[in-house]
N, CA, C and O atoms as a GROMACS GRO file, in nm:
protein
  388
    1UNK      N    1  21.229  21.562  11.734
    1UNK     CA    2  21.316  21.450  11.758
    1UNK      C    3  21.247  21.347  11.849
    1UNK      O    4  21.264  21.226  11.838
    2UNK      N    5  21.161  21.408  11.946
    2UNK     CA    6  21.097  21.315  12.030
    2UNK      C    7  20.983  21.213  11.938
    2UNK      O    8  20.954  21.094  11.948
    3UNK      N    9  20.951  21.289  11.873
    3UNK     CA   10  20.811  21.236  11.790
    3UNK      C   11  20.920  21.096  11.695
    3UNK      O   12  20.860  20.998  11.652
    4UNK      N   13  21.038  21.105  11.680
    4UNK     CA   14  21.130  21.032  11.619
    4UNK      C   15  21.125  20.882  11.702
    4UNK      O   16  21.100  20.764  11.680
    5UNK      N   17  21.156  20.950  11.784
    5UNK     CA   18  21.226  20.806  11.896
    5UNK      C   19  21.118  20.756  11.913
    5UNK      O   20  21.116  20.635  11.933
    6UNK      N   21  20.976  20.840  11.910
    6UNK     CA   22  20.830  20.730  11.994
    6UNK      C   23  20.838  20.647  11.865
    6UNK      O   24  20.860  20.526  11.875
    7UNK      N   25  20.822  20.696  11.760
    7UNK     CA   26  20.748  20.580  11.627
    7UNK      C   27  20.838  20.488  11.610
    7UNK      O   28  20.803  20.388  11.548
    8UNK      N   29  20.990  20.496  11.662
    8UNK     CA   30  21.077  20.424  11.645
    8UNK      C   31  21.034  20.288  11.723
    8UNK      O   32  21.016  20.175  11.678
    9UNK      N   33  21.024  20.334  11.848
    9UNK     CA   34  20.999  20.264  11.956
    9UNK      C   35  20.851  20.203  11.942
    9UNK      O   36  20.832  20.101  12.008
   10UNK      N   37  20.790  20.232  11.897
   10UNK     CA   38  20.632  20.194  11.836
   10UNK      C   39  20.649  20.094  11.734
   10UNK      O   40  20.594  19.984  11.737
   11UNK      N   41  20.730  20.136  11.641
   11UNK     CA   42  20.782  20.021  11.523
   11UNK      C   43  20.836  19.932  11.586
   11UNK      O   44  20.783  19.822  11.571
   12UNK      N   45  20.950  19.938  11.670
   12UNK     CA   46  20.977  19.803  11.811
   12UNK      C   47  20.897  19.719  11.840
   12UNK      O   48  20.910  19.599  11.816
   13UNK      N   49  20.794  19.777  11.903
   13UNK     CA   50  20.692  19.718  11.949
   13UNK      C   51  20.641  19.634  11.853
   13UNK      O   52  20.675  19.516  11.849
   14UNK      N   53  20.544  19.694  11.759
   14UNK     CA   54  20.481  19.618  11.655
   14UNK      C   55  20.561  19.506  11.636
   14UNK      O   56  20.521  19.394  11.666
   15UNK      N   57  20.690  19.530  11.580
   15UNK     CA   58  20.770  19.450  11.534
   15UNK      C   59  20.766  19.289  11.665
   15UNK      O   60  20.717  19.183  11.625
   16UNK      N   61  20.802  19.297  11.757
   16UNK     CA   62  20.777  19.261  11.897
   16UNK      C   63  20.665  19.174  11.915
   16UNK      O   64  20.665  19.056  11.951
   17UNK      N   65  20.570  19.248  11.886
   17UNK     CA   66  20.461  19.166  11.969
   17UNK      C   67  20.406  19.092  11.782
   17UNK      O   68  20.300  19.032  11.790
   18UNK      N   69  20.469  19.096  11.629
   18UNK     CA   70  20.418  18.992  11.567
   18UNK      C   71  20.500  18.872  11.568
   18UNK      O   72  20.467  18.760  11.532
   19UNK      N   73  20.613  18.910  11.613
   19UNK     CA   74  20.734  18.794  11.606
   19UNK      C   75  20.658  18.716  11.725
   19UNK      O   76  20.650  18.597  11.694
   20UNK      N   77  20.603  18.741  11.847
   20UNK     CA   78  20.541  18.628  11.919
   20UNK      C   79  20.414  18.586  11.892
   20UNK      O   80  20.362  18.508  11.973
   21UNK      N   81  20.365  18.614  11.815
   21UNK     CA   82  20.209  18.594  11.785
   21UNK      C   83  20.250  18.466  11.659
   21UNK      O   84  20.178  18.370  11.632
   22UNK      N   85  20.432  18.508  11.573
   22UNK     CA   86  20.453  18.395  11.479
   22UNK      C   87  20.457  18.279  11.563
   22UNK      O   88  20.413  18.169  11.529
   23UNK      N   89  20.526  18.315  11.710
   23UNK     CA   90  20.585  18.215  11.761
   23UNK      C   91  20.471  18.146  11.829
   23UNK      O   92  20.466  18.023  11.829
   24UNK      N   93  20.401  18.204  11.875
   24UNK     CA   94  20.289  18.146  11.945
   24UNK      C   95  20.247  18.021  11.852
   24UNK      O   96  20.229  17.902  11.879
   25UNK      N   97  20.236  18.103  11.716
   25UNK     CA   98  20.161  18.021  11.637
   25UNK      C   99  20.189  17.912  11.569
   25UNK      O  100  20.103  17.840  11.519
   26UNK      N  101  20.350  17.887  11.562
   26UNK     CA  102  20.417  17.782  11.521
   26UNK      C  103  20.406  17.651  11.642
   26UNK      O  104  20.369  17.536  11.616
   27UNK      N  105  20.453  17.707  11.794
   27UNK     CA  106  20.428  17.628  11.886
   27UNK      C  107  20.329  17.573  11.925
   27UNK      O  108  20.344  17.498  12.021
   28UNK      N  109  20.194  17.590  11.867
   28UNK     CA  110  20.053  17.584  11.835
   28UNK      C  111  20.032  17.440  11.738
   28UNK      O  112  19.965  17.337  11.747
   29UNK      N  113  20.121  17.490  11.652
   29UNK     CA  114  20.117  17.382  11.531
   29UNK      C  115  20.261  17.293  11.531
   29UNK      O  116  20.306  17.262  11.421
   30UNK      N  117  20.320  17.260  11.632
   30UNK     CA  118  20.441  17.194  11.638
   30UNK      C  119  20.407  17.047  11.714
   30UNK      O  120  20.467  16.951  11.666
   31UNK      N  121  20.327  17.023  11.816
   31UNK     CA  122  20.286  16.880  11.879
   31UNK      C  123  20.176  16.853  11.733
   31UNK      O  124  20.196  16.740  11.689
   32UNK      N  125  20.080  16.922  11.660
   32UNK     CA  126  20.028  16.868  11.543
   32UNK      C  127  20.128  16.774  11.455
   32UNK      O  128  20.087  16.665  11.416
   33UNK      N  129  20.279  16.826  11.419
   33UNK     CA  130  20.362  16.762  11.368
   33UNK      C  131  20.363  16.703  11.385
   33UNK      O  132  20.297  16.616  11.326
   34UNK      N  133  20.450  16.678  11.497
   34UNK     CA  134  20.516  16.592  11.571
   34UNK      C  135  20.362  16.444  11.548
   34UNK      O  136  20.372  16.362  11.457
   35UNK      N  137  20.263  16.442  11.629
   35UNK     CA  138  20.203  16.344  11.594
   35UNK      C  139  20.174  16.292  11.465
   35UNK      O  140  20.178  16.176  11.426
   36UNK      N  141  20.144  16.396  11.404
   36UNK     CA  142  20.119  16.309  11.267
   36UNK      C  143  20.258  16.210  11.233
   36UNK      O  144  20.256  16.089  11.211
   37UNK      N  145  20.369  16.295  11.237
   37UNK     CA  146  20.506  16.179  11.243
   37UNK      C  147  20.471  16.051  11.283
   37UNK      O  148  20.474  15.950  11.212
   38UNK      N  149  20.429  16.062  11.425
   38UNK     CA  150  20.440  15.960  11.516
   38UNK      C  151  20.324  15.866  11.448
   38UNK      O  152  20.348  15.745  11.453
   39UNK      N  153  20.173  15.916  11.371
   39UNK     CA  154  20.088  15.836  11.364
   39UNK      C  155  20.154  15.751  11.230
   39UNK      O  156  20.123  15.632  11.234
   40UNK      N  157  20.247  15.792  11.101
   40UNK     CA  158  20.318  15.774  11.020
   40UNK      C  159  20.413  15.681  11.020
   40UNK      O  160  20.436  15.608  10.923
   41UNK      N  161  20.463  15.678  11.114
   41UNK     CA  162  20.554  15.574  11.173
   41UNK      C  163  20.480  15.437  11.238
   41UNK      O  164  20.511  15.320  11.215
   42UNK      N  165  20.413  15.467  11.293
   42UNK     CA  166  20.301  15.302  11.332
   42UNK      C  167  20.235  15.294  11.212
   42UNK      O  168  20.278  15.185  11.173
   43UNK      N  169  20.169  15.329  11.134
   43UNK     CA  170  20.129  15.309  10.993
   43UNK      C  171  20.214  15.164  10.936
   43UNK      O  172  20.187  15.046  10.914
   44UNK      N  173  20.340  15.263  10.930
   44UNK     CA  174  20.434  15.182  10.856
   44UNK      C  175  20.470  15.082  10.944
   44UNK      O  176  20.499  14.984  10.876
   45UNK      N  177  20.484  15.056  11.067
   45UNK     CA  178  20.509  14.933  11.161
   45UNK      C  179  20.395  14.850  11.142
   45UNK      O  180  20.417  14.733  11.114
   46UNK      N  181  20.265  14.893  11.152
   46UNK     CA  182  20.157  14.824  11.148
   46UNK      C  183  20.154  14.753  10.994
   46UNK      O  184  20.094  14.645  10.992
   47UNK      N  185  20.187  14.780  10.916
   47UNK     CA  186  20.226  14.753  10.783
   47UNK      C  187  20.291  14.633  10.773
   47UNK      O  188  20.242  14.540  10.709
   48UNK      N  189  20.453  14.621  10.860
   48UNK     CA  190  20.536  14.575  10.833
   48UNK      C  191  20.495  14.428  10.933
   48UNK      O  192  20.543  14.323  10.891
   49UNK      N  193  20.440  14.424  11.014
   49UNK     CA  194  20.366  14.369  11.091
   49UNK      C  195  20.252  14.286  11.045
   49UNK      O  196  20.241  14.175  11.098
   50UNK      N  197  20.163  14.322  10.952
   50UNK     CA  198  20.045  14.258  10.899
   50UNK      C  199  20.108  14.227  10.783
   50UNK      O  200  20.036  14.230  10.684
   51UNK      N  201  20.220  14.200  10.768
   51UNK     CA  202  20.321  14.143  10.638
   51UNK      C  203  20.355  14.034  10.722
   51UNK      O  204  20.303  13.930  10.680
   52UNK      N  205  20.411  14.020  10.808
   52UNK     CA  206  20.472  13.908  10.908
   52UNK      C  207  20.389  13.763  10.912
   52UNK      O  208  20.408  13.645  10.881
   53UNK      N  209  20.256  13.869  10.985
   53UNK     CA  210  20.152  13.798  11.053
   53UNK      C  211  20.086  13.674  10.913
   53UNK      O  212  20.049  13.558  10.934
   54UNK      N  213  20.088  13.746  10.775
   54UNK     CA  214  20.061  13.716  10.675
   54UNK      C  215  20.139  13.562  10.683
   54UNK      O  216  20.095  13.451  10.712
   55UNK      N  217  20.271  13.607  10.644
   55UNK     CA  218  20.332  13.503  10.626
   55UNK      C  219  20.380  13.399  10.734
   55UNK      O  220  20.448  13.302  10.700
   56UNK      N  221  20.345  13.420  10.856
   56UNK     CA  222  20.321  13.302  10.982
   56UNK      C  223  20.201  13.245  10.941
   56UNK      O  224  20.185  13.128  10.974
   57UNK      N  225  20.109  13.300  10.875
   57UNK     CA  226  19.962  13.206  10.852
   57UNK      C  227  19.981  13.135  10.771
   57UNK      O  228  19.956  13.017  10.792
   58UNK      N  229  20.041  13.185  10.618
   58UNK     CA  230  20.063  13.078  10.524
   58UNK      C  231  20.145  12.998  10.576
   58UNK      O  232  20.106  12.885  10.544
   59UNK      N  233  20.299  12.985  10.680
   59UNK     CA  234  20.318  12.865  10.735
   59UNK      C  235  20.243  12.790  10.804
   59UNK      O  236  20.214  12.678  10.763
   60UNK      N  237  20.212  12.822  10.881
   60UNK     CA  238  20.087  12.747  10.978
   60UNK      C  239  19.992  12.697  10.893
   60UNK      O  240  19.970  12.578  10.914
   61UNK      N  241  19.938  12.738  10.817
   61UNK     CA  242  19.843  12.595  10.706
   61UNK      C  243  19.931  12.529  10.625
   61UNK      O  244  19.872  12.455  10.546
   62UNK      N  245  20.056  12.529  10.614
   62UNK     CA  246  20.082  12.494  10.517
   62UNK      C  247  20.198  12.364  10.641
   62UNK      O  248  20.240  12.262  10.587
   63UNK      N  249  20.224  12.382  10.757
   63UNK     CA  250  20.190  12.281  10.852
   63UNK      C  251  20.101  12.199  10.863
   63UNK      O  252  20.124  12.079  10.870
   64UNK      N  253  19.997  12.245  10.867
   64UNK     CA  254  19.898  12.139  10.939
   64UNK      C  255  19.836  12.086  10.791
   64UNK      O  256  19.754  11.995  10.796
   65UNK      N  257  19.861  12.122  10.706
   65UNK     CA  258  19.782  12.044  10.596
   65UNK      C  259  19.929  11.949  10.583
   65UNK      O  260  19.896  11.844  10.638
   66UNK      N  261  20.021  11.940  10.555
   66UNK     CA  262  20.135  11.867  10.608
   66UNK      C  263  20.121  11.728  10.696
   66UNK      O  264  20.166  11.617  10.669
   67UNK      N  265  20.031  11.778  10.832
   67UNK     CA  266  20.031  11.736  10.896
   67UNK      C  267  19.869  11.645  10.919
   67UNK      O  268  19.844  11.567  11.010
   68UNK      N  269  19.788  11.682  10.821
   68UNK     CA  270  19.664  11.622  10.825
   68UNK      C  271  19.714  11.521  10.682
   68UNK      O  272  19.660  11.411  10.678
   69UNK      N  273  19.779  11.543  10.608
   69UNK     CA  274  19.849  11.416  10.483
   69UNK      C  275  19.857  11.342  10.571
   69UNK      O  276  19.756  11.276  10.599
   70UNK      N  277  19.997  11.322  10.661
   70UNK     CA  278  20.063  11.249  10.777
   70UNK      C  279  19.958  11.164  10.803
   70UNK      O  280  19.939  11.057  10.744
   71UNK      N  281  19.883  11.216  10.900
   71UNK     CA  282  19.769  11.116  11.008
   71UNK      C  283  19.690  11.052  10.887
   71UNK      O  284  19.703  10.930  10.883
   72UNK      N  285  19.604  11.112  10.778
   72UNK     CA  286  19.571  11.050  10.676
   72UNK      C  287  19.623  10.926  10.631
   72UNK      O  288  19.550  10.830  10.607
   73UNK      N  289  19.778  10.926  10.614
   73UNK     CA  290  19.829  10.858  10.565
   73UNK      C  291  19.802  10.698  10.674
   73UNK      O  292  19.745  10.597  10.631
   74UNK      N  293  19.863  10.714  10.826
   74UNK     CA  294  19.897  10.659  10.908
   74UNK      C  295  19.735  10.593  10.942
   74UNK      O  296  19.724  10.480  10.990
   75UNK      N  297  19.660  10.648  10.923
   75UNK     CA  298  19.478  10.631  10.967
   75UNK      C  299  19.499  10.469  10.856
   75UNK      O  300  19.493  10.350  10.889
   76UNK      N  301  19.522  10.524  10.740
   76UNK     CA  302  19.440  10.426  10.647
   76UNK      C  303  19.567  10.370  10.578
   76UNK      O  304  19.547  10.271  10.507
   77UNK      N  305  19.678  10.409  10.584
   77UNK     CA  306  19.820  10.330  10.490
   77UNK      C  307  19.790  10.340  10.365
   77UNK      O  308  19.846  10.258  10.293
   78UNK      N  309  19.686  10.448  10.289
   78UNK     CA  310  19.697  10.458  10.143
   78UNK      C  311  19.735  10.653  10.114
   78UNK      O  312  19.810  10.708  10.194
   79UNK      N  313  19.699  10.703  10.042
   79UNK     CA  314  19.716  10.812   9.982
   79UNK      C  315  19.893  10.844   9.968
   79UNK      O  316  19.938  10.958   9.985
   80UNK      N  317  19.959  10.751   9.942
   80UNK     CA  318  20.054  10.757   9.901
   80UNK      C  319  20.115  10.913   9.770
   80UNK      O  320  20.206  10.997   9.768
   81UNK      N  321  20.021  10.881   9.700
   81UNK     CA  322  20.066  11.024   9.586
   81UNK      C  323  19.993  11.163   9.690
   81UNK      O  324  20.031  11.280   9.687
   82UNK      N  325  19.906  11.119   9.757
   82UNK     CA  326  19.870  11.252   9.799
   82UNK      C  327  20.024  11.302   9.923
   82UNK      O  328  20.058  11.420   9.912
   83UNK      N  329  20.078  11.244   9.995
   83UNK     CA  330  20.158  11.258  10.056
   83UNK      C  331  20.280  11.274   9.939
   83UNK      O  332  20.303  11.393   9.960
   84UNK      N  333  20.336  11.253   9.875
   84UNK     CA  334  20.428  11.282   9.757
   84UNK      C  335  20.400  11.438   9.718
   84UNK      O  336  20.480  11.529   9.739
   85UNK      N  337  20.272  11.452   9.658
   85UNK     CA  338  20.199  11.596   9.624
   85UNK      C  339  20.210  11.710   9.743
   85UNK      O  340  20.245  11.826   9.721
   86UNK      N  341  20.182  11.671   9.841
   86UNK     CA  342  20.198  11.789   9.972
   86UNK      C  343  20.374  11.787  10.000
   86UNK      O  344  20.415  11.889  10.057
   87UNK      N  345  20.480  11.681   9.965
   87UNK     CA  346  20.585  11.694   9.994
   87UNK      C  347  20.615  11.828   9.889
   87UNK      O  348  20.634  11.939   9.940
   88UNK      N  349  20.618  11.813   9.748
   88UNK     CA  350  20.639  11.903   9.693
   88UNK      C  351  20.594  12.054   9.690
   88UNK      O  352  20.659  12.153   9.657
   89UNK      N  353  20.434  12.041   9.742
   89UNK     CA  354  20.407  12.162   9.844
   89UNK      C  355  20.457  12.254   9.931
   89UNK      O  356  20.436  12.373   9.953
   90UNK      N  357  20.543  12.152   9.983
   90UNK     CA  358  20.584  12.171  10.080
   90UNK      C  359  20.736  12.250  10.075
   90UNK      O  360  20.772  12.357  10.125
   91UNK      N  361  20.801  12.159  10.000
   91UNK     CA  362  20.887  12.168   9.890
   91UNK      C  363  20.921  12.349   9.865
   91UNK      O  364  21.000  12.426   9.920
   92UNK      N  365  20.834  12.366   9.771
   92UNK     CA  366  20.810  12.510   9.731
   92UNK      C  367  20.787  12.576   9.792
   92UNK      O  368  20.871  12.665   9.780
   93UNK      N  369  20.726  12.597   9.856
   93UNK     CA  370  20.676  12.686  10.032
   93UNK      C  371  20.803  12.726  10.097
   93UNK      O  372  20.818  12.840  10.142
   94UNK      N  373  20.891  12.637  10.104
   94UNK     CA  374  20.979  12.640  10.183
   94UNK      C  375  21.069  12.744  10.108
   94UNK      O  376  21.105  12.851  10.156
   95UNK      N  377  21.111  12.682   9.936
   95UNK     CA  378  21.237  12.713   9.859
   95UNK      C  379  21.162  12.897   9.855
   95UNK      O  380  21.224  13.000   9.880
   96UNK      N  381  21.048  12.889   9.824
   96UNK     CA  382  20.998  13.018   9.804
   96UNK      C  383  21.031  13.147   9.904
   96UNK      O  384  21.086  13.243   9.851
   97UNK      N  385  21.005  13.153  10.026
   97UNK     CA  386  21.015  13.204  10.109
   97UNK      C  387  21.136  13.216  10.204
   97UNK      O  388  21.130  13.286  10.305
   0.00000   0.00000   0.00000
């Protein structure tokens, strides 16, 4: 009966010390998660971001060429159709976005 209770208690054990060796080993590989999440998530911000930045640039030239018609215009009092042509540029740029 004794020889009963040790292997019992031996099987305990075993049992025991793999359940922390799982645990060890999960908590091992749990901040791995966790960052990759985290690197996943700025991915996609950085993404959503160089989408933005995109479309502040196409405004911004599409200003100043706007704005180089203008002085063109005012420099010399001709390019009349070219100022007509950038209105509608302009035009679309706008309706588009």
């Amino acid at each position: 009966m004794e020889d009963f209770f040790q292997t019992v208690l031996a099987i305990c054990g075993g049992v025991s010390i793999i359940g922390g060796a799982i645990k060890l080993i999960i908590s091992t590989f749990n901040p791995y998660k966790k960052l990759i999440k985290e690197v996943d998530e700025h991915d996609e911000k950085l993404s959503n971001n160089d989408d933005r930045l995109k479309e502040l640039e196409d405004g911004t030239k599409m200003l100043l060429k706007c704005q180089l018609v203008v002085i063109e215009h005012l420099t010399t009092g001709n390019h009349i159709d070219k100022l007509k042509e950038t209105q509608e540029e302009l035009q679309e740029f706008l309706i588009n976005t």
